[in-house]
DRENKOLRO-94801 format. One record per residue: residue number from 1; x, y, z of N, C-alpha, C, CB in turn; chain. Coordinates in nm, 2 decimals, decimal comma. Glycine has a CB too. Example, Ala and Ser with C-alpha at 12.3 -4.5 7.8 and 13.67 -1.06 7.14 Angstrom:
<nodes>
[1; [1,32; -0,57; 0,78]; [1,23; -0,45; 0,78]; [1,32; -0,33; 0,78]; [1,13; -0,45; 0,90]; "A"];
[2; [1,28; -0,22; 0,71]; [1,37; -0,11; 0,71]; [1,29; 0,00; 0,79]; [1,41; -0,06; 0,57]; "A"];
</nodes>
This chain:
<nodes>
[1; [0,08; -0,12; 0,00]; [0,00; 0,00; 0,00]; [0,09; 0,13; 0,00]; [-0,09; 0,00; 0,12]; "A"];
[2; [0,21; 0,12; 0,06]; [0,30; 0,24; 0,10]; [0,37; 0,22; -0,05]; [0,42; 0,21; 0,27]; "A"];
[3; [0,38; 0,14; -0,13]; [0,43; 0,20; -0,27]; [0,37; 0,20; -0,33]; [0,50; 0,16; -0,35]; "A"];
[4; [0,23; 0,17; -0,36]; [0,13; 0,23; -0,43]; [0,09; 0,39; -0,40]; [0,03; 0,13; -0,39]; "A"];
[5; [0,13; 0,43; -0,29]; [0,11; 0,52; -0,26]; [0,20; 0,70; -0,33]; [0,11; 0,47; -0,13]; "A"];
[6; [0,34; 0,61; -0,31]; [0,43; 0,67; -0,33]; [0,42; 0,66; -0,49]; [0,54; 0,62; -0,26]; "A"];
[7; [0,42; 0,59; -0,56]; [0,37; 0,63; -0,71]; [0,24; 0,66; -0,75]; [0,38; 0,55; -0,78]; "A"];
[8; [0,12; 0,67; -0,72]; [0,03; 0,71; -0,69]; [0,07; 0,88; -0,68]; [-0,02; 0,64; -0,58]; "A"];
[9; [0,13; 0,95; -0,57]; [0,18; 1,07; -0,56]; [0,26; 1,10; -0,67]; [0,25; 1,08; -0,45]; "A"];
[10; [0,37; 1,06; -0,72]; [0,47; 1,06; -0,84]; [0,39; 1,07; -0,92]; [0,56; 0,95; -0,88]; "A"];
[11; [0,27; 0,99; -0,96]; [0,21; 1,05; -1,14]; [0,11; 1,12; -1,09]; [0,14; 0,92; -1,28]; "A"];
[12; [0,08; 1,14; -1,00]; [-0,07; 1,22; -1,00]; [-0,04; 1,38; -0,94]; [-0,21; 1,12; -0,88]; "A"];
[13; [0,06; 1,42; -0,84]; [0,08; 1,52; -0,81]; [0,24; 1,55; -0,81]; [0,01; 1,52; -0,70]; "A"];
[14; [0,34; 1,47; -0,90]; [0,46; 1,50; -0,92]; [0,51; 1,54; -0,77]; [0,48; 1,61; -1,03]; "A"];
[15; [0,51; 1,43; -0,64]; [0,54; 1,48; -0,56]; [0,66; 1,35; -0,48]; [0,41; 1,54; -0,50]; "A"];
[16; [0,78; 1,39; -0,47]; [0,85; 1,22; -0,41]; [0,86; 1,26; -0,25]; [1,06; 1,17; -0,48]; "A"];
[17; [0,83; 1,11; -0,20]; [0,81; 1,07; -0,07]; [0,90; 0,96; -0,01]; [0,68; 1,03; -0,07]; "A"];
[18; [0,99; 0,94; 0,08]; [1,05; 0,86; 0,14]; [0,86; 0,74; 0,19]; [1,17; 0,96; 0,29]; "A"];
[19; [0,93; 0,61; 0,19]; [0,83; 0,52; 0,26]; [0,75; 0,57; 0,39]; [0,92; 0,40; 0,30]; "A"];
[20; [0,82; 0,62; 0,50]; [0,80; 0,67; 0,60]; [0,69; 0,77; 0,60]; [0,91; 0,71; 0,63]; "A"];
[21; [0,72; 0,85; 0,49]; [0,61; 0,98; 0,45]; [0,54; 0,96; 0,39]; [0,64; 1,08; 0,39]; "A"];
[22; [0,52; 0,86; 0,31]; [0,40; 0,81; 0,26]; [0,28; 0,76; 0,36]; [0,44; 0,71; 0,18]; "A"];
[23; [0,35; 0,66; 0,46]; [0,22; 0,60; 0,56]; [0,11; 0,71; 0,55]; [0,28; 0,59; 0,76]; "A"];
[24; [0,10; 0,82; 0,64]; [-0,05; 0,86; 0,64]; [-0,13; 0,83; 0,57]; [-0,08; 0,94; 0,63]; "A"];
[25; [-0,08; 0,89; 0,42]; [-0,15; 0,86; 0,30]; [-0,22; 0,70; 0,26]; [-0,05; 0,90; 0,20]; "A"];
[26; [-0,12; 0,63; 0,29]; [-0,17; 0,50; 0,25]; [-0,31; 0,38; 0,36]; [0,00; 0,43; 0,25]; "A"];
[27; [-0,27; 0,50; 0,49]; [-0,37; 0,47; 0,61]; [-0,50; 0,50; 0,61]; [-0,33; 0,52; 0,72]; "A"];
[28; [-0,48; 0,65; 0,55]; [-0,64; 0,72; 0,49]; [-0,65; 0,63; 0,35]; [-0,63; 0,94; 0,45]; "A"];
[29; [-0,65; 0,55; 0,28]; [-0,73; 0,52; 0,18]; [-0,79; 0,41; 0,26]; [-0,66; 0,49; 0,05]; "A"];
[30; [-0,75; 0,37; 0,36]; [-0,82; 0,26; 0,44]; [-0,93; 0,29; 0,52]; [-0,73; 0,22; 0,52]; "A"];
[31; [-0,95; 0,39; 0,53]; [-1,00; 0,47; 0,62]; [-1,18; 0,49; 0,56]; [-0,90; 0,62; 0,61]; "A"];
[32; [-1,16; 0,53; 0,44]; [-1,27; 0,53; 0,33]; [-1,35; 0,64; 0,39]; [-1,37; 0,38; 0,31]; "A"];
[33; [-1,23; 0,79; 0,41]; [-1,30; 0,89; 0,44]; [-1,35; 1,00; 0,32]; [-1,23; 0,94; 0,53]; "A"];
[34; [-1,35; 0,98; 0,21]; [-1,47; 0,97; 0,14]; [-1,63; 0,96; 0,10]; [-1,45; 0,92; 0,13]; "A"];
[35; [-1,64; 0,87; 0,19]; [-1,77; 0,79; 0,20]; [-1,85; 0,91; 0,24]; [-1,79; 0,66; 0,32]; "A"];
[36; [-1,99; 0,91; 0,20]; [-2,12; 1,01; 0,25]; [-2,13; 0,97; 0,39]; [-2,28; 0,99; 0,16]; "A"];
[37; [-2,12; 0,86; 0,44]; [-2,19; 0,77; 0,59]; [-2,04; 0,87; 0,69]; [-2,18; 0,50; 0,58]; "A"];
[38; [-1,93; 0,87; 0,66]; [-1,79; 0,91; 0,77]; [-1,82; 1,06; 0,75]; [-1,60; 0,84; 0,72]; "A"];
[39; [-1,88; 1,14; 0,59]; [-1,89; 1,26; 0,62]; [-1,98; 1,34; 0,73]; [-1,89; 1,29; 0,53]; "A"];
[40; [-2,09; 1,26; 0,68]; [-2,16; 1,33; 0,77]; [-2,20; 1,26; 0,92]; [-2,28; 1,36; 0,70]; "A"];
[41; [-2,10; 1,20; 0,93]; [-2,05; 1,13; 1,11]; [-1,98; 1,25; 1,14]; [-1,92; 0,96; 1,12]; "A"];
[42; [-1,90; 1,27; 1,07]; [-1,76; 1,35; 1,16]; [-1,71; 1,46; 1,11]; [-1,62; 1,26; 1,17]; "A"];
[43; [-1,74; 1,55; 1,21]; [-1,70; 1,73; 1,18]; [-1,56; 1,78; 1,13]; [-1,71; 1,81; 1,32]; "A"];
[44; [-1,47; 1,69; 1,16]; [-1,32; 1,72; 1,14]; [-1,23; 1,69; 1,03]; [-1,26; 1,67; 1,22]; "A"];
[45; [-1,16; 1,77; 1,01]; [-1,10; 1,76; 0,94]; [-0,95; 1,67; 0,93]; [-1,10; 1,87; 0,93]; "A"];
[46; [-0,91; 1,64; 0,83]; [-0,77; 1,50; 0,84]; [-0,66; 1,62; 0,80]; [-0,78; 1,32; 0,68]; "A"];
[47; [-0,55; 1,58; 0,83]; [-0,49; 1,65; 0,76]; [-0,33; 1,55; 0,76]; [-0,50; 1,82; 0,82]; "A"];
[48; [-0,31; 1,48; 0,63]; [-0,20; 1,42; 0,65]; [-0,03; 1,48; 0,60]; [-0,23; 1,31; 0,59]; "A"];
[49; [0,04; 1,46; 0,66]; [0,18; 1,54; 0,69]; [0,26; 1,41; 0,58]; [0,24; 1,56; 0,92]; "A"];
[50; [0,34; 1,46; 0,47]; [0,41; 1,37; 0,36]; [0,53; 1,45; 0,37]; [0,34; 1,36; 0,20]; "A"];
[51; [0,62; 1,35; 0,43]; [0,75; 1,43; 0,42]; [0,88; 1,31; 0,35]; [0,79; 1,49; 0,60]; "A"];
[52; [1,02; 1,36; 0,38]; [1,09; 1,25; 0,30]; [1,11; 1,24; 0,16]; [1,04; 1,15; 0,33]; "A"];
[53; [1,10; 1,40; 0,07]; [1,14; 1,40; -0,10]; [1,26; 1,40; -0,12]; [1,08; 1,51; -0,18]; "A"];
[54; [1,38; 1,34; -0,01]; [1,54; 1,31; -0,06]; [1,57; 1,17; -0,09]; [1,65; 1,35; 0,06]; "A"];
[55; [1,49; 1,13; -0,18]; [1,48; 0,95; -0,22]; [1,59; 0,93; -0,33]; [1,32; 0,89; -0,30]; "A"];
[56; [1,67; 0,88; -0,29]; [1,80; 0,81; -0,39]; [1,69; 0,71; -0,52]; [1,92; 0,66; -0,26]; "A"];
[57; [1,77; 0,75; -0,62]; [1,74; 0,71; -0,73]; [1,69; 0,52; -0,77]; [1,86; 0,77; -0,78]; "A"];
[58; [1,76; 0,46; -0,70]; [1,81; 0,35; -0,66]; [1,63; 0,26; -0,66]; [1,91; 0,37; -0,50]; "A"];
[59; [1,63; 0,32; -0,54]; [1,48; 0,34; -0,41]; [1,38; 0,37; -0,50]; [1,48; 0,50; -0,27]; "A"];
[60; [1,40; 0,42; -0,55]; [1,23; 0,52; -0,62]; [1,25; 0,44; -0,75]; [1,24; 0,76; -0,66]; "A"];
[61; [1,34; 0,37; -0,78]; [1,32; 0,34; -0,87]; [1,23; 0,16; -0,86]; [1,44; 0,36; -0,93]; "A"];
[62; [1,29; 0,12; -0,79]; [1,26; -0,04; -0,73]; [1,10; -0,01; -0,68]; [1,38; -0,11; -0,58]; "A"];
[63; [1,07; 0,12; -0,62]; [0,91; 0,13; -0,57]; [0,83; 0,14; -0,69]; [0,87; 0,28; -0,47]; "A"];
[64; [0,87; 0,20; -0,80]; [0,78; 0,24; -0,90]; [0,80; 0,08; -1,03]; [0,85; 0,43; -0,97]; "A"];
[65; [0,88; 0,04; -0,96]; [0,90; -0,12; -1,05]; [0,77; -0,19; -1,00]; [1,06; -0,23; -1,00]; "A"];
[66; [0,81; -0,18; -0,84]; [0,66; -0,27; -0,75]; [0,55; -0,24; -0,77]; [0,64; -0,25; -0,60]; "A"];
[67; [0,48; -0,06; -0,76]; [0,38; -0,04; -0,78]; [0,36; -0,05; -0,95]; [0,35; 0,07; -0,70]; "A"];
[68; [0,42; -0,07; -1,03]; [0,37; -0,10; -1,15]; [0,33; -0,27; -1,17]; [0,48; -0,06; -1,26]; "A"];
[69; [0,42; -0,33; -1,13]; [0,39; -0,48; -1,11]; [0,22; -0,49; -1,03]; [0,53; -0,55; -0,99]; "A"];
[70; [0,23; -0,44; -0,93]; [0,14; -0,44; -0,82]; [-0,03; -0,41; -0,92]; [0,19; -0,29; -0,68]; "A"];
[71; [-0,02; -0,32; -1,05]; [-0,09; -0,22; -1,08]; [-0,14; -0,35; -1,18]; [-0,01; -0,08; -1,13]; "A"];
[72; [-0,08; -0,44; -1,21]; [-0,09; -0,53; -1,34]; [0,01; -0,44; -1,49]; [-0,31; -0,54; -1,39]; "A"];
[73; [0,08; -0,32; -1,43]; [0,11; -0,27; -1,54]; [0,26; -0,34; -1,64]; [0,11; -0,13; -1,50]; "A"];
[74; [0,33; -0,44; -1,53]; [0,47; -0,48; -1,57]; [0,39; -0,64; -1,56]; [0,64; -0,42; -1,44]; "A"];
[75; [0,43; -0,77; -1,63]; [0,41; -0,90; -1,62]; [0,52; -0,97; -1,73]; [0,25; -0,93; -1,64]; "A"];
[76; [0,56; -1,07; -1,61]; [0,66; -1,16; -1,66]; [0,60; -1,30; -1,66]; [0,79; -1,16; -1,57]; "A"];
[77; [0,64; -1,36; -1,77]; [0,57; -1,51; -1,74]; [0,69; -1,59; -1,84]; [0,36; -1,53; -1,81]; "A"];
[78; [0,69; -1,74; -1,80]; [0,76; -1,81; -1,90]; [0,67; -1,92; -1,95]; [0,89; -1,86; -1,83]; "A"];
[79; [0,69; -1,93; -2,07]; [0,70; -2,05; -2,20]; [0,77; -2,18; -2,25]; [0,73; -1,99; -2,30]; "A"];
[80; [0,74; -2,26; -2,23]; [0,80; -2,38; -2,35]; [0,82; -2,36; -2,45]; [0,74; -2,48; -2,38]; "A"];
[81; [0,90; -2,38; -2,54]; [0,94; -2,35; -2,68]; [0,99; -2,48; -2,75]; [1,05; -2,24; -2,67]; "A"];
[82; [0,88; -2,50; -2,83]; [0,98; -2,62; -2,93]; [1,13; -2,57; -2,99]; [0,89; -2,66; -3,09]; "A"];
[83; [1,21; -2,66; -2,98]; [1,34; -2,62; -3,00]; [1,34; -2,65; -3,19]; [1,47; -2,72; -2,89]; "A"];
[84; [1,27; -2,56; -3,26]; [1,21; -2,55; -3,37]; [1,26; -2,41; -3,42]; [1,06; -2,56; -3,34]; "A"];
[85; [1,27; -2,37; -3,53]; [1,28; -2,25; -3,57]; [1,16; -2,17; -3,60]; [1,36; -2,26; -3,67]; "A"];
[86; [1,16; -2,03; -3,56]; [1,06; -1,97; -3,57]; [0,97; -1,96; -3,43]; [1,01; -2,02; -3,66]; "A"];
[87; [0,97; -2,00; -3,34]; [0,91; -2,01; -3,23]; [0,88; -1,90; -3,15]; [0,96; -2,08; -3,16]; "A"];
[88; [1,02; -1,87; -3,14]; [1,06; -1,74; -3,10]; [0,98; -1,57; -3,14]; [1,18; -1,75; -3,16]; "A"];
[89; [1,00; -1,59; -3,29]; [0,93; -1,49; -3,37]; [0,75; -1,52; -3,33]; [0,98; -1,52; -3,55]; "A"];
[90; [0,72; -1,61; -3,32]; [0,57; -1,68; -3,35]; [0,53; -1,61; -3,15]; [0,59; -1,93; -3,39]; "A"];
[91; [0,57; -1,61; -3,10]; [0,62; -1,53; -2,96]; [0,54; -1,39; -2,99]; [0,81; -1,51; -2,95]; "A"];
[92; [0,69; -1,28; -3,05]; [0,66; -1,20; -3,02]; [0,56; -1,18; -3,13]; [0,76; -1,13; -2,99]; "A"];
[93; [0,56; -1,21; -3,26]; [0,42; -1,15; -3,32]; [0,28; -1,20; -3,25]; [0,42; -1,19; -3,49]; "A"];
[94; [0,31; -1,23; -3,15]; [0,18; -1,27; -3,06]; [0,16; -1,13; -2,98]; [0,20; -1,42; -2,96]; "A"];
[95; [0,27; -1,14; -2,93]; [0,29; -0,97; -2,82]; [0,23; -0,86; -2,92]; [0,49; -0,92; -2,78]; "A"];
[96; [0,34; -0,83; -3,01]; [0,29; -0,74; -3,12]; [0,13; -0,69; -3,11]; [0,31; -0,82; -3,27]; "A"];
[97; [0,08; -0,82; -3,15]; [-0,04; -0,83; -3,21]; [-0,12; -0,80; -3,09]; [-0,07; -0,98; -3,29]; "A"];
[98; [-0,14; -0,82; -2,94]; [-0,17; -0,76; -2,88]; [-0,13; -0,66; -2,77]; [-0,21; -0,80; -2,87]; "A"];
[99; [-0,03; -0,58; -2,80]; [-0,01; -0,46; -2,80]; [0,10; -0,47; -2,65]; [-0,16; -0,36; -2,80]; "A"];
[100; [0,14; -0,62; -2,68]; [0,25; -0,57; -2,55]; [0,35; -0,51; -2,55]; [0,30; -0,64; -2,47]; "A"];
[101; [0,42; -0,43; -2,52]; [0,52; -0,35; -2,52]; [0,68; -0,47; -2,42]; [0,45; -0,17; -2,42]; "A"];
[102; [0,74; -0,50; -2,51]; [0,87; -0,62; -2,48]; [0,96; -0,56; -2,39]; [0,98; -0,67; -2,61]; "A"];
[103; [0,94; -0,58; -2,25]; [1,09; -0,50; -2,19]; [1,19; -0,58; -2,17]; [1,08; -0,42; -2,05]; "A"];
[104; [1,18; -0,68; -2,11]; [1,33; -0,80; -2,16]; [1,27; -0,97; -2,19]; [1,46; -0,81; -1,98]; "A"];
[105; [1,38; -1,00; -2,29]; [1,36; -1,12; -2,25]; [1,44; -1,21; -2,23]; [1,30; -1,17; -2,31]; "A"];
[106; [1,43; -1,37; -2,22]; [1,54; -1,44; -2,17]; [1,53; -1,60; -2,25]; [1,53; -1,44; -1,98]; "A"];
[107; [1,59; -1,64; -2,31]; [1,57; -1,74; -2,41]; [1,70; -1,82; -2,39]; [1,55; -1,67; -2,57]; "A"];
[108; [1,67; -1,95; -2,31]; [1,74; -2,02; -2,23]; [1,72; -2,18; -2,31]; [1,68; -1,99; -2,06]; "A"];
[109; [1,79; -2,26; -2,39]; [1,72; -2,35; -2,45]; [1,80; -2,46; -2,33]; [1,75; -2,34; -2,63]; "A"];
[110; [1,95; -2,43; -2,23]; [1,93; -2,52; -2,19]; [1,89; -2,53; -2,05]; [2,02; -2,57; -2,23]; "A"];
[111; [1,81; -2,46; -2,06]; [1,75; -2,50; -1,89]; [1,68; -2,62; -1,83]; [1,64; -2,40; -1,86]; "A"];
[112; [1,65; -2,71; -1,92]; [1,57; -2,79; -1,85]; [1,70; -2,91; -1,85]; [1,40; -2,82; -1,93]; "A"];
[113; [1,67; -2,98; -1,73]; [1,80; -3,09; -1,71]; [1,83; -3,20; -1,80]; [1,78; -3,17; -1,60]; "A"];
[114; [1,76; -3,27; -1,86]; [1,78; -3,34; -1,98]; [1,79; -3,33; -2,12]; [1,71; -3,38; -1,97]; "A"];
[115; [1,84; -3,36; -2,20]; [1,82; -3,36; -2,36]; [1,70; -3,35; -2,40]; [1,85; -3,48; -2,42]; "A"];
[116; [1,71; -3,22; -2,44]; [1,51; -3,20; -2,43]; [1,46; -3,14; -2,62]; [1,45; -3,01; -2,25]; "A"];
[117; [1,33; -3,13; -2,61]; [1,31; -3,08; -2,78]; [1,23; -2,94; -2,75]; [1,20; -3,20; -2,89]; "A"];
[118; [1,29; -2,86; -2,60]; [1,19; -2,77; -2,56]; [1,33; -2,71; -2,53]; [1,05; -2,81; -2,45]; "A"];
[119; [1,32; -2,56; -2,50]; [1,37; -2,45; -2,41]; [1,32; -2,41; -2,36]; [1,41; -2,37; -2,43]; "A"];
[120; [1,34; -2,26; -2,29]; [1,23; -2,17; -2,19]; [1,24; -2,04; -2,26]; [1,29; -2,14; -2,01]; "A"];
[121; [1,14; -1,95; -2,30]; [1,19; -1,83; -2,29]; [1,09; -1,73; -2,17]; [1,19; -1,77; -2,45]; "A"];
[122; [1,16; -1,68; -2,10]; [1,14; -1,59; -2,00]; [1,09; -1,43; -2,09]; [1,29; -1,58; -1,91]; "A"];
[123; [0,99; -1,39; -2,05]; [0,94; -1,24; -2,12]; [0,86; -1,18; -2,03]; [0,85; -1,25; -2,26]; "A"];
[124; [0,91; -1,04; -2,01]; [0,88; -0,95; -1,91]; [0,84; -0,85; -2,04]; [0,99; -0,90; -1,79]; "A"];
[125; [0,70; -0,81; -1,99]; [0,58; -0,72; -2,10]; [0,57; -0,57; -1,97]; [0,38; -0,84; -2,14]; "A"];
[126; [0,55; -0,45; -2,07]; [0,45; -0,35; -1,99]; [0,30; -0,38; -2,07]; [0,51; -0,18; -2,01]; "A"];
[127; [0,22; -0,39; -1,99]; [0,10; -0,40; -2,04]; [-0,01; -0,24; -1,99]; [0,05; -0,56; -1,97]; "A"];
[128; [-0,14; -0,28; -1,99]; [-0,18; -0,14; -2,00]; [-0,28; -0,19; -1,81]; [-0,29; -0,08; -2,20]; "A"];
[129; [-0,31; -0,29; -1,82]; [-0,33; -0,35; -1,65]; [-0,42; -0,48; -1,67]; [-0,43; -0,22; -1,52]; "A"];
[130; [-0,44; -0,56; -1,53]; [-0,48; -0,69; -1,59]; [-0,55; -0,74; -1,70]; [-0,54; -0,74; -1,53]; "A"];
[131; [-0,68; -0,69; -1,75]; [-0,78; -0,75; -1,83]; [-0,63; -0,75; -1,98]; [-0,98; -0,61; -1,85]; "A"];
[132; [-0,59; -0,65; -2,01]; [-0,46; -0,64; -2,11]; [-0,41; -0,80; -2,06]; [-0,33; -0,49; -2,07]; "A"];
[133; [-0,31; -0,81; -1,96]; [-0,28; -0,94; -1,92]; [-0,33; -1,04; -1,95]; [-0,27; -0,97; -1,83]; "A"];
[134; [-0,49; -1,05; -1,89]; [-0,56; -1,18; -1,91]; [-0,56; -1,20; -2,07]; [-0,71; -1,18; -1,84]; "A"];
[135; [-0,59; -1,10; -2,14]; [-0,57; -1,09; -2,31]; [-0,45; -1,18; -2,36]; [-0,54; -0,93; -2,38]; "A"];
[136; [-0,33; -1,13; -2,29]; [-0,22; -1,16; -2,36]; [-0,18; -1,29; -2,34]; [-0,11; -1,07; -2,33]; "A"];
[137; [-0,23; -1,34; -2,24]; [-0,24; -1,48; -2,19]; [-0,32; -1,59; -2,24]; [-0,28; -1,47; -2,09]; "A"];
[138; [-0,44; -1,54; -2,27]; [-0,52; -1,63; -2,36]; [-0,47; -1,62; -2,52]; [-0,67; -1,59; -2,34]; "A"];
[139; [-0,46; -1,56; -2,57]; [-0,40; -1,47; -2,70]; [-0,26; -1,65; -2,68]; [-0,31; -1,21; -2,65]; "A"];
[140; [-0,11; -1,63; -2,54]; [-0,05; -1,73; -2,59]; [-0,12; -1,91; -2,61]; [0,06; -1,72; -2,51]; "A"];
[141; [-0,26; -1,88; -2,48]; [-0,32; -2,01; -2,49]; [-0,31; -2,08; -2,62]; [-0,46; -2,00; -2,47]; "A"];
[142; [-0,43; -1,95; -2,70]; [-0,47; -2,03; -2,86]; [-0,39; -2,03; -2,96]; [-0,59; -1,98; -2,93]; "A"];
[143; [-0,25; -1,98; -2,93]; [-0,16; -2,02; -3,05]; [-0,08; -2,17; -2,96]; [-0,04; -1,86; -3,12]; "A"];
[144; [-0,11; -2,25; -2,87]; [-0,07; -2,35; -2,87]; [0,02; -2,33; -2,73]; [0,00; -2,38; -3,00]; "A"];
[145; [0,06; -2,27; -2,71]; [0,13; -2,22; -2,58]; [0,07; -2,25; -2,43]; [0,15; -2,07; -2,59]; "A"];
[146; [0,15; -2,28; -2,32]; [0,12; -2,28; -2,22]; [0,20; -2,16; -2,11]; [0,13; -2,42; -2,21]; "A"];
[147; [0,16; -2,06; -2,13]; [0,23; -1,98; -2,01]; [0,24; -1,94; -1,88]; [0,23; -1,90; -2,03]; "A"];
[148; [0,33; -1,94; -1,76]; [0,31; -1,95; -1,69]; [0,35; -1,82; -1,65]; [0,33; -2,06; -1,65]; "A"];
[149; [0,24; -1,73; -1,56]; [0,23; -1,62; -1,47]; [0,38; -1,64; -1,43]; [0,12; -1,62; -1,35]; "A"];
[150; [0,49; -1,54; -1,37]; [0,53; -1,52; -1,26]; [0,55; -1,46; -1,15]; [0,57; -1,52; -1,26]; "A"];
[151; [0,47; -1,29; -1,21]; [0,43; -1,22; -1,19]; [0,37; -1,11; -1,30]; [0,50; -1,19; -1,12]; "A"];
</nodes>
């Protein structure tokens, strides 16, 4: 919730927050002070204090990795691959085709322990958030593929 929060603040009010300075924020969405029923319960006002915008590059970067993961917006999953030519390609013009954006991949033919007629390839997508995922997932179902989530 505390990096959701912290990127949440980053795109919506361009504002950086150490973890620490985020809590309030992330405690009031819990809060569901919002609601018509808590407004007109309670006369007072919230006022949460966000401090902590000296965040190393490092940090802010690994939070905005999570809260995109977290978001459905980053997904990695791995594949079997006939150790076939073309597979590969037959891959990404699947991605292509529904609109995943490729940020790395990993194409490992000898990973599995035995003499095998398969490899792995590892593929980390930005997507646009789950229902996109669930697309891209069924999308590898029906060309034959079995992919497995890993996040």
């Amino acid at each position: 919730d505390i990096n959701e929060m912290i990127l949440l603040m980053l795109e919506s009010d361009k504002l950086v927050s150490k973890a620490a300075g985020a809590v309030s924020l992330a405690a009031l969405e819990h809060l569901n002070l919002r609601s018509r029923k808590f407004a007109e319960a309670q006369a007072a006002v919230v006022v949460p204090i966000l401090s902590g915008g000296n965040e190393d590059t490092v940090s802010i970067s690994a939070v905005i990795q999570k809260g995109m993961i977290a978001r459905g917006r980053i997904m990695n999953f791995e594949v079997e691959l006939p150790d076939t030519p073309g597979q590969l390609v037959k891959v990404a013009t699947i991605l292509a085709e529904q609109r995943a954006n490729v940020i790395a991949l990993d194409h490992d033919q000898f990973k599995l322990p035995a003499i095998t007629l398969f490899g792995f390839l590892g593929v980390t997508v930005e997507t646009n958030g789950p229902e996109h995922i669930d697309r891209i997932l069924d999308a590898m179902r029906a060309a034959g593929f079995r992919p497995k989530r890993i996040y």
